[in-house]
N, C-alpha and C positions, 0 to 999 in steps of 0.2 A: 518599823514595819518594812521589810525587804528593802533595809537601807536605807529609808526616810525615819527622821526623828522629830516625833512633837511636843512638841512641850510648853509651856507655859511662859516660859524664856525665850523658847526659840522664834527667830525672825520668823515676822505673818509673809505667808505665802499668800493672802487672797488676792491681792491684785490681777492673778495670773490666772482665776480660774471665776466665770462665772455661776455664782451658787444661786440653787435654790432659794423663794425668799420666806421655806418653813425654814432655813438656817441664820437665817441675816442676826440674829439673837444670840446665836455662839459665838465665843469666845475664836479669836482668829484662829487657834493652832487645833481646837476642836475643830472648827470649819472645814480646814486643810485636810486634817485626818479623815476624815468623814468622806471629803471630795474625792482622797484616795482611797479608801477602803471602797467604798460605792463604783469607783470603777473599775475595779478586779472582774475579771468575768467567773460570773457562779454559773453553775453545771449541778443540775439537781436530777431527782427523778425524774423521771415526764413519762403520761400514760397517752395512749391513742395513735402510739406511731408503727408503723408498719410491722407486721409480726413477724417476730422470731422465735424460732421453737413454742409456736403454739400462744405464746406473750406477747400480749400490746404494750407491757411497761414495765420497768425496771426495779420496781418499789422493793423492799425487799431483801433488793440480791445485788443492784449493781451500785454501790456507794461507793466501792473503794475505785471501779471504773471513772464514775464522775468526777473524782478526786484526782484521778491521776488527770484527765481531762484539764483541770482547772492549772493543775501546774505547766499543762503543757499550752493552753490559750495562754496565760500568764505569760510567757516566754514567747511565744509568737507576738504577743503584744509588745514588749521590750522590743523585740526585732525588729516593727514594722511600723510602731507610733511609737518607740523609745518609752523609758520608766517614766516621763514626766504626765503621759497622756494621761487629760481627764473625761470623763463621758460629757461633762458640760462646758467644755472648752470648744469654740470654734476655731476652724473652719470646718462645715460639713464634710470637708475632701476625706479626714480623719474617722468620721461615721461611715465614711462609704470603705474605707478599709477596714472598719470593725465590723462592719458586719458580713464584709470578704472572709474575715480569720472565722466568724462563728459558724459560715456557711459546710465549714470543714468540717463543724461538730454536730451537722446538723442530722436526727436521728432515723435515718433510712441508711441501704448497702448502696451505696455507689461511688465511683473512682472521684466522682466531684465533692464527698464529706470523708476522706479517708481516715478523719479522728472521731467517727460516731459509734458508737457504743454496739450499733452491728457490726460497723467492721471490728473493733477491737477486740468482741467475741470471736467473729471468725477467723483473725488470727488466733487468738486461745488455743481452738479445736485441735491441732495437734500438738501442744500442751498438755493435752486431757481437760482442759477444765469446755464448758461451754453454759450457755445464759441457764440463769436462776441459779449457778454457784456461785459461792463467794471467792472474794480474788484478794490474795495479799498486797501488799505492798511492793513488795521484791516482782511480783508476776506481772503486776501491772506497768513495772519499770521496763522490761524487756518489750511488754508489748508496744507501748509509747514508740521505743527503739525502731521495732519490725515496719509500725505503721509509719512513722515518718522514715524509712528507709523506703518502704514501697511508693510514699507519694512523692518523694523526688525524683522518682522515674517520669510523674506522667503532672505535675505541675512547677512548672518557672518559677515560682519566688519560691518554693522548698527543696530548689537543687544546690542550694549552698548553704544549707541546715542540715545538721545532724547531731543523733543522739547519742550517747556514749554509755552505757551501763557498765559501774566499776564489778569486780570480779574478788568474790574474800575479802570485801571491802579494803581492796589496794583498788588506787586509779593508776593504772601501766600507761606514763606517760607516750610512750612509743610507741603504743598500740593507738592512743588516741591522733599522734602528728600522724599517725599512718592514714589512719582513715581520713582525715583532713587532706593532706596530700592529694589522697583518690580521689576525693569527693572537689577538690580545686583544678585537677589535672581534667575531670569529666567536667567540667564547666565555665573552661576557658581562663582557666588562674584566678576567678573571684576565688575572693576571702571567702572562705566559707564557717557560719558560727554553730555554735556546742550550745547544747545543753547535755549535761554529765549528771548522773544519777546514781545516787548512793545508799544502796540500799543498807542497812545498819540494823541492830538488835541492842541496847542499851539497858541490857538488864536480864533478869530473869523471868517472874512472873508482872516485874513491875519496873518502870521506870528507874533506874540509881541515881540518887539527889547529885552526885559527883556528878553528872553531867549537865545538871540545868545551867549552869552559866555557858556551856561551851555550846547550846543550843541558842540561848539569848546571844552568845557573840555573832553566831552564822548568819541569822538573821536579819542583823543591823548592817550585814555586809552587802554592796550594791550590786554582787553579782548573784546572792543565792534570792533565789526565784519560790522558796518554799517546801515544806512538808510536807508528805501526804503519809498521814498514818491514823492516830484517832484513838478511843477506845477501845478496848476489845472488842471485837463484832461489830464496830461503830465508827467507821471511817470517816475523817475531817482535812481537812484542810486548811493548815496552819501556815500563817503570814507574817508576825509579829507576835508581841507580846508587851506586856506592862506588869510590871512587880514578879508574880511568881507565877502569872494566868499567859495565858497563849492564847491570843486573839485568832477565832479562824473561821472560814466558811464551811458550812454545813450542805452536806446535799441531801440530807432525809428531809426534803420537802417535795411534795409530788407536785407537780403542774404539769394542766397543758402542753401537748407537744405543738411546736411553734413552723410554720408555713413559712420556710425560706424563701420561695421562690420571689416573690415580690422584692422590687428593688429597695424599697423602703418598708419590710419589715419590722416590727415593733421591739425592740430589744428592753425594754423594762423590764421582760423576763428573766434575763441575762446580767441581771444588775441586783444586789443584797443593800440596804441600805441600815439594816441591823446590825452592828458589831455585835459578836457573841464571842464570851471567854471562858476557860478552862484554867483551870488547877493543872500545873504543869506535872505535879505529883501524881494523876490519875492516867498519863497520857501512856499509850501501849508501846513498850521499848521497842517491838519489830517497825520500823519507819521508812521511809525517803529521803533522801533530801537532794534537793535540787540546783544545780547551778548552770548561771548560762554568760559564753564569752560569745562574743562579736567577731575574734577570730583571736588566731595560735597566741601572736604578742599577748593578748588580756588572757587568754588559757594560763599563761606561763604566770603572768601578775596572779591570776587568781588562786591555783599554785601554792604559791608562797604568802597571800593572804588567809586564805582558809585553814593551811597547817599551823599557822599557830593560835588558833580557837579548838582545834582539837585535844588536847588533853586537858584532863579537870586542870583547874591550878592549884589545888593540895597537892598536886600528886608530880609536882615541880617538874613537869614536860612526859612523866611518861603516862604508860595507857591510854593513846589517841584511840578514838573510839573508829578511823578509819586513816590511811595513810597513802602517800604518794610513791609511786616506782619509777622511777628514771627507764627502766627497763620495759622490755617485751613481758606479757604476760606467760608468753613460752619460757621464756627464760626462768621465771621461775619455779613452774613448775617440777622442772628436774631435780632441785632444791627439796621441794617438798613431798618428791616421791623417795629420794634418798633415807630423811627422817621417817616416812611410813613405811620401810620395809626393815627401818632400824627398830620399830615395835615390838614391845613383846607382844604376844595374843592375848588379849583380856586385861589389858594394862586400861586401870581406871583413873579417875581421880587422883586418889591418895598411894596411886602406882607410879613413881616420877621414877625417871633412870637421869640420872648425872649428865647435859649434855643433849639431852631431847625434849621434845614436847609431848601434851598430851592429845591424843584428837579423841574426839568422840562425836555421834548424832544425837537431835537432841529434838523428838519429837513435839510440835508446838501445838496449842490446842484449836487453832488455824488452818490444820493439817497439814505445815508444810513443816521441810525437816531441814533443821541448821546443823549446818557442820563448824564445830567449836572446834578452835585450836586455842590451848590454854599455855603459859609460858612455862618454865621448868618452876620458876621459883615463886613462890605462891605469893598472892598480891594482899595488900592490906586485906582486913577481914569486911572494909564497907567497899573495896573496890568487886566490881562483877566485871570479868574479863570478857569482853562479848565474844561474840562468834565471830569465828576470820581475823583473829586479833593476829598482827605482821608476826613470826618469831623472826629476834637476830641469828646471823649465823654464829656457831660459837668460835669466838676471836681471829675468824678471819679477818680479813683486809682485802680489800679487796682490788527602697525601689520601688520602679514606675507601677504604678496600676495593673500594665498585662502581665506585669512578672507573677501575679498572684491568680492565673488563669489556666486556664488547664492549655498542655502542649497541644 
């Protein structure tokens, strides 16, 4: 589960975390699991909070919001109590920065909860989407981006954070030292760390089995941060896995909306202590996925870890379901306006020219529209070529407390 492994073999972690004593009866690496799973931060519905467009609560409509939420506390968490933290570990100093990170998500408009589900709508609105629609995966990745973009304007411990959304599923490595750079230069040469967002299609109407392994490898790796995808219509959030199920947090559960302002707030809300799993076969190929470095040096490690979990391993290194660019994002697009004026008109599928590719749109029943780029030479008949799949060119060569307060 995002880099931890347990097992039945594996060395007891309890020593290091005081458990509950409904657990003192599991088995150590159950325990440990459990101590980690239990303190992920869950993001669910919540009704009674300030209204928006006429709505006290999200029930409904905003799952994939709360999902995308949950990867992004997730990652503020690694950043601010590192991957080891457990909710029943002391020192309280650790509780009083969790419940700093949750104050961000907390559900009203203002520049003090920049990741609450009103602002993340009101970024939307010039998107076109706004509350009571549903939000893909791909859209809620962009917002994550906009909203921790605007709050390192106006709070200290998120001016050396930023997001990164990849683009045709290429991460343009130069595009993201760029942003790094910017974002180091505006705040005095700190490191500033990534979280990088990938948004993906694995499939057609359905998951293709050629990728569950390369799903289970990402996973197990200690920089990816998690999934946000789900169901059809039924957005989850996935963290792990065991055999061929996907261990993940759910946010179609309604509660209470929760009364930040107090310094000692109750966070049990905020806390799932039910692992629930999924059939990886039923999971909906439009996805997320998520990674996050601490700064460029581990960018670059992670890089070159993550690309070789990308392609099935039948399929002996090709078809990665996403890929890395050394280059600017500009850079390639000249590239790929050259092949679309080399089209003929109405050139489909089973219309290949010698030397080009195919593009097509590919309306989803989500209502958003993927642009498929297919490769000249058709792939096994169990391979599904996603959308954004890289084509080659042909044979050329070529921190303290205040830092988490508002300025």
């Amino acid at each position: 589960m995002l880099g931890a492994y347990y097992h039945s073999k594996s060395r007891p972690r309890s020593s290091q975390v005081d458990y509950p004593d409904d657990r003192s009866n599991e088995p150590p690496h159950i325990r440990d699991f459990l101590a980690d799973f239990s303190s992920r931060l869950w993001m669910t519905y919540r009704r009674g909070f300030p209204e928006m467009a006429g709505m006290i609560s999200d029930c409904g409509w905003g799952c994939m919001l709360r999902s995308g939420q949950m990867i992004l506390a997730q990652t503020l968490v690694c950043h601010f109590l590192g991957r080891g933290w457990r909710q029943y570990r002391q020192p309280t100093e650790n509780s009083k920065r969790e419940r700093q990170i949750l104050r961000w998500f907390s559900d009203t408009l203002s520049d003090h909860c920049p990741f609450s589900i009103h602002g993340l709508v009101e970024l939307s609105i010039p998107r076109g989407r706004r509350a009571g629609q549903w939000y893909g995966p791909s859209q809620v990745s962009y917002l994550l981006r906009d909203a921790v973009e605007k709050a390192s304007r106006k709070i200290r411990g998120l001016q050396n954070f930023r997001v990164y959304v990849a683009q045709d599923c290429t991460v343009y490595k130069a595009d993201v030292f760029d942003m790094l750079t910017a974002a180091e230069e505006s705040n005095g040469g700190r490191e500033c760390a990534l979280l990088f967002l990938v948004p993906v299609r694995l499939g057609g109407e359905q998951l293709n089995h050629i990728y569950f392994p390369c799903l289970q490898g990402l996973l197990t790796l200690d920089y990816c941060v998690g999934i946000i995808g789900g169901r059809p219509k039924h957005s989850l959030y996935f963290l792990g896995w065991q055999g061929r199920d996907l261990v993940y947090l759910d946010p179609h559960f309604c509660q209470e909306v929760v009364d930040m302002r107090p310094q000692d707030f109750d966070t049990k809300s905020f806390h799932c202590n039910a692992p629930r799993k999924m059939a990886m076969s039923k999971m909906d190929p439009s996805c997320t996925i998520g990674f996050f470095c601490r700064n460029r040096a581990e960018f670059e490690r992670c890089c070159h870890d993550v690309a070789e979990m990308l392609a099935p391993p039948m399929q002996h290194g090709n078809y990665p379901f996403f890929t890395f660019s050394s280059a600017h994002s500009s850079d390639c697009s000249q590239f790929a306006q050259r092949i679309d004026s080399d089209m003929r008109p109405g050139m489909t599928n089973s219309g290949r020219t010698p030397g080009l590719a195919t593009f097509y749109t590919q309306q989803r029943q989500d209502g958003e529209s993927d642009f498929v780029v297919e490769p000249v030479l058709p792939p096994p008949e169990d391979v599904f070529v996603g959308d954004f799949v890289v084509v080659d060119k042909p044979e050329e060569k070529p921190p303290d407390d205040d830092d988490m307060e508002l300025v």
